[in-house]
C-alpha positions as CSV (number, residue, x, y, z in Angstrom):
1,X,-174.8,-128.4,78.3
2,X,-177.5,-126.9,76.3
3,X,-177.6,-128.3,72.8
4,X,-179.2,-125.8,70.0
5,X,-181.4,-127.3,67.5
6,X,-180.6,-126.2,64.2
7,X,-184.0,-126.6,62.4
8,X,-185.1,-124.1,65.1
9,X,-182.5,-122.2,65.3
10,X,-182.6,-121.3,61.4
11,X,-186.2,-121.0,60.9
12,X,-186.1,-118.6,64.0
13,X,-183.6,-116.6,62.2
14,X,-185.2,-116.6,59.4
15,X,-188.5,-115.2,61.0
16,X,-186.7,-112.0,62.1
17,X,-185.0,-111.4,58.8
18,X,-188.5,-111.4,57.0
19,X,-190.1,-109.0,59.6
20,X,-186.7,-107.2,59.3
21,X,-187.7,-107.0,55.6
22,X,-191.0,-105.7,56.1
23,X,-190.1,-102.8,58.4
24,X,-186.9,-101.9,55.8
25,X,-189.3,-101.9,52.8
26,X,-191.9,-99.6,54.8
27,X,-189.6,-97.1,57.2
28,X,-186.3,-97.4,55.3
29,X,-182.5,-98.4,56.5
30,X,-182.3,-95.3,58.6
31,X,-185.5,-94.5,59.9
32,X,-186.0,-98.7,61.0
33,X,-184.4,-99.7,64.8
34,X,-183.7,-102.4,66.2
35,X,-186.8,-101.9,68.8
36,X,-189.4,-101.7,65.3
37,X,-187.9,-105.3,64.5
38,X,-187.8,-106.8,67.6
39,X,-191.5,-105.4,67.7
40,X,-192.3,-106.9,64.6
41,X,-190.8,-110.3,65.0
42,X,-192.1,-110.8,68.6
43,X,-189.1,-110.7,70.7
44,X,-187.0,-109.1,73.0
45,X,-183.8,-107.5,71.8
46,X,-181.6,-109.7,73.6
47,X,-182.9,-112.4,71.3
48,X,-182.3,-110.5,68.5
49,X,-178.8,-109.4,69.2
50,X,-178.6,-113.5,70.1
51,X,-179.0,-114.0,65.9
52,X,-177.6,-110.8,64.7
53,X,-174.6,-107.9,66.6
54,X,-176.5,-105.1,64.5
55,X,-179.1,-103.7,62.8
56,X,-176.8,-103.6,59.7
57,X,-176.1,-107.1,59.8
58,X,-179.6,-108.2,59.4
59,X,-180.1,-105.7,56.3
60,X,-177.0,-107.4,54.9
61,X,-178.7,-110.7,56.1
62,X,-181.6,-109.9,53.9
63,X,-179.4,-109.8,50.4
64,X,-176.9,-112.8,51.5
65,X,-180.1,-115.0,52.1
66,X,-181.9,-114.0,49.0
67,X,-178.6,-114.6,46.5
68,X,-178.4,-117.9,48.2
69,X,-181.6,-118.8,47.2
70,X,-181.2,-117.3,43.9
71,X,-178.0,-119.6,43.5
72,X,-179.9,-122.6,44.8
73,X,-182.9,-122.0,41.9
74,X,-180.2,-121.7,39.6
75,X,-178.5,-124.6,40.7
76,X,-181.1,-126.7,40.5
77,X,-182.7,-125.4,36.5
78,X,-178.4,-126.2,35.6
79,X,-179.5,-129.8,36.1
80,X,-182.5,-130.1,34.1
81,X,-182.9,-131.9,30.8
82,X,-184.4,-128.8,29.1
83,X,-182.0,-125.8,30.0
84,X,-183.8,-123.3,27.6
85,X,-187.5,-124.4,29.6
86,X,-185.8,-123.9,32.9
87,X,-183.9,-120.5,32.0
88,X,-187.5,-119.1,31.0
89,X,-188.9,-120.4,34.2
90,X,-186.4,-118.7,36.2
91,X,-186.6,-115.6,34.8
92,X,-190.0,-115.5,35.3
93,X,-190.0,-116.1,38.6
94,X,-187.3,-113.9,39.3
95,X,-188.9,-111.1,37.8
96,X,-192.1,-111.6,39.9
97,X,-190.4,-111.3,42.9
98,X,-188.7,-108.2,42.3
99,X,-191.3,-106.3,41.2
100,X,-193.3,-107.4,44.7
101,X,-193.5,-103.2,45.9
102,X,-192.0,-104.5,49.4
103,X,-188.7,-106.2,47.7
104,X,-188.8,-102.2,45.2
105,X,-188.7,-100.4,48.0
106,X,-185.9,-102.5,49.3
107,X,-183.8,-102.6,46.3
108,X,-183.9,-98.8,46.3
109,X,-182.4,-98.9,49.7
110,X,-180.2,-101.0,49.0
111,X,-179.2,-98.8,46.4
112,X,-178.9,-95.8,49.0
113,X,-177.2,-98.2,51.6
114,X,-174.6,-99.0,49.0
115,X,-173.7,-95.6,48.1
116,X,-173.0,-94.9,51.8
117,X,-171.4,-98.4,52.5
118,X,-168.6,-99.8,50.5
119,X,-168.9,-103.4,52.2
120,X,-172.2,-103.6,51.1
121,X,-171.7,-102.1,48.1
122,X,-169.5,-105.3,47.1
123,X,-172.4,-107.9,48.4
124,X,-174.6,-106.2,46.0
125,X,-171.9,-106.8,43.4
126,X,-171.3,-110.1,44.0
127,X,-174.5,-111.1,44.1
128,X,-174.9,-109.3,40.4
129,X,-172.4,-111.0,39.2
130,X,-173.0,-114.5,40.7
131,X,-176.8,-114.0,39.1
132,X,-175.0,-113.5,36.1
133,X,-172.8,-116.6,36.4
134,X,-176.0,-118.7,36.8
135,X,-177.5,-117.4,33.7
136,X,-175.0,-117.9,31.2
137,X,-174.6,-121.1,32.7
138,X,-178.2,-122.0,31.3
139,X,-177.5,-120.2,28.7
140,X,-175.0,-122.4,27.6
141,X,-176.6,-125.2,28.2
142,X,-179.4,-124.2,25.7
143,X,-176.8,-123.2,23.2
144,X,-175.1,-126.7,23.1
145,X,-178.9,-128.3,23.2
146,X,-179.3,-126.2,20.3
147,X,-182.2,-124.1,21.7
148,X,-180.2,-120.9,21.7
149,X,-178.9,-118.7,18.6
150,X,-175.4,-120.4,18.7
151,X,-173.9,-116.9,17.9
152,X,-175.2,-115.6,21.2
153,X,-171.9,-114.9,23.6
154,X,-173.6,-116.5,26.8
155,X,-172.1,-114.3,29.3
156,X,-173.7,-111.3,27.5
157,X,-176.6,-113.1,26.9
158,X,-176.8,-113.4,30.6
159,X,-176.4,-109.6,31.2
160,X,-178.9,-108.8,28.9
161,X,-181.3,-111.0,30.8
162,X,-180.1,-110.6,34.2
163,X,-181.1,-106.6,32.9
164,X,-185.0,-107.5,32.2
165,X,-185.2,-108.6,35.6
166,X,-183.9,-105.4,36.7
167,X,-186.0,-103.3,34.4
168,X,-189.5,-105.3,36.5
169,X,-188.2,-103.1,39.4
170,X,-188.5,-100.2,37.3
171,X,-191.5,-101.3,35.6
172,X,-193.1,-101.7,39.5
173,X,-192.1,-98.7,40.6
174,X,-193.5,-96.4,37.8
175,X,-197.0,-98.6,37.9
176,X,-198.4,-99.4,41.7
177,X,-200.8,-101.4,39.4
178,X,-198.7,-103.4,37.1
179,X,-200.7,-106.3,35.9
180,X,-197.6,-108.5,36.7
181,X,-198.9,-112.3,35.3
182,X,-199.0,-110.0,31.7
183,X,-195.5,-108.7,31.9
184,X,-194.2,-112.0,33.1
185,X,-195.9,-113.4,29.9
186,X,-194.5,-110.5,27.9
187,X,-191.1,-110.7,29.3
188,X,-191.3,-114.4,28.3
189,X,-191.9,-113.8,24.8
190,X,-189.1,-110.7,24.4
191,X,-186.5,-113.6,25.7
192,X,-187.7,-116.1,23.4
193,X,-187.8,-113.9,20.4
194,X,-184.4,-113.0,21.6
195,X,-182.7,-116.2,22.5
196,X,-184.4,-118.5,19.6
197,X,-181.9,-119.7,16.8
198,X,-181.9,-117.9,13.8
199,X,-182.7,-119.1,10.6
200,X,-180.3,-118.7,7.4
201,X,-182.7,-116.8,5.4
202,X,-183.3,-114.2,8.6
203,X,-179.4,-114.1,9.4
204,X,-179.0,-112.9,5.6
């Protein structure tokens, strides 16, 4: 009986969502098929269809494997010994992959695949929200270190935040030649000036 490996087995799937990605973020959900990714991965589309029963699932495959990385980042700045450092960090790096012009142009259809799709529709919700999740959790964390404004709700805190990211997209999409390293540094400042504890004479 023929045993599957599963180092190879993932990191083969993985290959064909990434040159998935690339052919979504330059033809678009509609306009991609399955022959332009098999093309672009290097393999036939029985090997494909072997991984994935549709071109729809790997587009969905795309957005479940990036929130589970997202929740993995997250996961792993919740157990740091300076929440507030680690937030920051995050965000940052959040922010700089989003505004890539490959992972714009696949938010936006996203956006359009959602508005036609109700399944997928929920993914992209539930990936919002479990972004959001993450976030307050640091947030919290920071609060009770005392890093935080203690009068900050952390859950809006969170959507707040988890809305910079989203505005990078915007940011990218407007300017093809967004000095990104300078509004990651800016977008590090607005948090901190946002987020720091206020002091008695600035409260009034």
């Amino acid at each position: 009986m023929r045993t599957v490996d599963p180092a190879k087995h993932a990191a083969k799937r993985r290959a064909i969502v990434d040159a998935a990605a690339g052919c979504f973020a330059e033809k678009g959900f509609e306009r991609t098929t399955t022959a332009d990714i098999c093309r672009a991965a290097g393999i036939s589309s029985g090997s494909l269809f072997h991984y994935f029963p549709s071109k729809r699932a790997v587009f969905t495959a795309i957005f479940t494997d990036d929130a589970a990385e997202t929740a993995e980042r997250l996961e792993a700045a919740a157990k740091t010994d300076e929440p507030l450092a680690a937030l920051l960090d995050v965000v940052t790096e959040l922010a700089g992959q989003v505004a890539h012009p490959a992972v714009v142009r696949l938010v936006l259809e996203a956006a359009a695949q959602a508005a036609r799709d109700d399944d997928f529709a929920a993914l992209i919700q539930r990936n919002d929200a479990a972004l959001r999740d993450g976030l307050a959790v640091l947030v919290t964390r920071a609060v009770v270190a005392g890093l935080i404004d203690p009068g900050i709700a952390p859950r809006a805190a969170a959507g707040w935040v988890a809305g910079l990211i989203d505005a990078m997209i915007s940011r990218a999409g407007l300017d093809p030649d967004l000095d990104l390293a300078a509004e990651q540094a800016i977008l590090r400042t607005i948090l901190i000036r946002f987020l720091r504890p206020v002091s008695p004479t600035e409260g009034g």
